[in-house]
DRENNURO-429416 format. One record per residue (C-alpha): x, y, z; residue in three letters. Coordinates in Angstrom, 2 decimals, padded with zeros to 5 digits. Layout:
+---------+---------+---------+------+
|       X |       Y |       Z | guvo |
+---------+---------+---------+------+
|       X |       Y |       Z |  ala |
...
+---------+---------+---------+------+
This chain:
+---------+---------+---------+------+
|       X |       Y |       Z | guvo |
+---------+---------+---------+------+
|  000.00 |  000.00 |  000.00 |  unk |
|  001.22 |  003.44 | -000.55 |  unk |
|  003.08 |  004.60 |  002.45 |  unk |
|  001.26 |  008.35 |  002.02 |  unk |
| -002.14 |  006.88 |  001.66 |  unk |
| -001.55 |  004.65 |  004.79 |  unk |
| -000.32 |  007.52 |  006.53 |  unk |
| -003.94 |  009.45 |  005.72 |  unk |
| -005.74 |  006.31 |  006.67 |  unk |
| -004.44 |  006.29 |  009.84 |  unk |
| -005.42 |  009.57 |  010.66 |  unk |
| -008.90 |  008.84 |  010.03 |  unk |
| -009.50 |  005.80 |  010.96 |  unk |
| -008.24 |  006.31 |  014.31 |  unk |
| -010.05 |  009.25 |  015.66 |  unk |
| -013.11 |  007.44 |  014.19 |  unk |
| -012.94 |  004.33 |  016.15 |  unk |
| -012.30 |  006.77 |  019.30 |  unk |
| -015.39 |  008.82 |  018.40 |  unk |
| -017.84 |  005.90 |  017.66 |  unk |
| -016.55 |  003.83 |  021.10 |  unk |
| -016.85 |  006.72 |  023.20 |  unk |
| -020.30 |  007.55 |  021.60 |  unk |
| -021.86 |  004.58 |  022.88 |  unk |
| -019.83 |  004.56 |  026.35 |  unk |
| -017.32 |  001.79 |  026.07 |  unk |
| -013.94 |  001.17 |  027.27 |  unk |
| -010.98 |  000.21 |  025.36 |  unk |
| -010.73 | -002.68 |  027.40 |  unk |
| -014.09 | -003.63 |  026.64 |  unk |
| -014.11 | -002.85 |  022.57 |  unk |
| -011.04 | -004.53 |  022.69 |  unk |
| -012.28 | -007.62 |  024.34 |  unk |
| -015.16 | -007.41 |  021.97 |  unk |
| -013.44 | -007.59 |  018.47 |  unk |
| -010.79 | -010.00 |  020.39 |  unk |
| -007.97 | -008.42 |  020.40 |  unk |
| -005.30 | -006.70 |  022.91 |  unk |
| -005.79 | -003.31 |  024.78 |  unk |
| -002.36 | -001.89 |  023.31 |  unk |
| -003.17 | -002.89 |  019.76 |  unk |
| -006.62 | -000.70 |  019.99 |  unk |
| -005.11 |  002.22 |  021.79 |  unk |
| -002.05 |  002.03 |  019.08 |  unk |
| -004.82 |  002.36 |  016.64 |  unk |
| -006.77 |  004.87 |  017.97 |  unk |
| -003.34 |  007.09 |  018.55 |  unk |
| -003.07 |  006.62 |  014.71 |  unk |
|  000.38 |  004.26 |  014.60 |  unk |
| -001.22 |  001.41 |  013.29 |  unk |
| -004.32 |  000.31 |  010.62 |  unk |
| -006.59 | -002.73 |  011.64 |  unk |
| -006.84 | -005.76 |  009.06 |  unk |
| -009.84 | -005.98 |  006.70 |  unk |
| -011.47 | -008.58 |  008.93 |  unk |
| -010.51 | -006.66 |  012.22 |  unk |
| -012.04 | -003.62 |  010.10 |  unk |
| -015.18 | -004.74 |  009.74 |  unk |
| -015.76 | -006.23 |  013.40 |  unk |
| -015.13 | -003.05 |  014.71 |  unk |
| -017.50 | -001.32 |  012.52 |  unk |
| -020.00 | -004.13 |  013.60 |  unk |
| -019.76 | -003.70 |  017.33 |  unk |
| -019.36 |  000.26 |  016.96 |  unk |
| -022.72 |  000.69 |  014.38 |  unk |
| -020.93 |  002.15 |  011.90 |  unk |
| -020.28 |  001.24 |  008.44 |  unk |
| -016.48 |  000.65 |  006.62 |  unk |
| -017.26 |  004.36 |  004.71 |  unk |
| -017.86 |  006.11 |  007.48 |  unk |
| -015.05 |  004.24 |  009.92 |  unk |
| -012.92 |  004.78 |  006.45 |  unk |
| -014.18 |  008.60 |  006.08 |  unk |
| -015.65 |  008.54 |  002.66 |  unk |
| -019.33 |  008.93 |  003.79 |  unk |
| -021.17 |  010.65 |  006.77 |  unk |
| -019.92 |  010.94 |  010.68 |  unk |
| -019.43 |  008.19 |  013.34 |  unk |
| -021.11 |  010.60 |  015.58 |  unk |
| -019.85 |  013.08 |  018.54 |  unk |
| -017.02 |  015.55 |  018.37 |  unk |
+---------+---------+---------+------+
């Protein structure tokens, strides 16, 4: 993938998953427990250092209510500021 393009994923697709687990009042602990995978990796993703995998992707959208355009930023909000 295009390092740049990475970069500007990252940027997005972390505050998003932020926005849309805060918006319906859960933990990291608990998202992360949720789509099964570790604390660290979620928070690393949310600080924007690292993307999720397709299938880790579209869990998270599952359990957050949102769908891969808006976690991906190509269509309207995850919600909250």
């Amino acid at each position: 993938m295009d390092k740049e393009l990475t970069e500007d994923l990252k940027k997005v697709v972390g505050p998003n998953i932020r926005k849309a687990r805060r918006r319906l009042g859960l933990s990291q602990a608990r998202l992360a427990e949720m789509v099964e995978m570790s604390t660290e990796v979620l928070g690393r993703m949310e600080r924007k250092k690292v993307l999720p995998r397709l299938e880790r992707l579209v869990l998270l959208c599952k359990f957050l209510g949102v769908t891969p355009d808006q976690m991906l930023g190509f269509s309207a909000s995850t919600g909250g500021s």
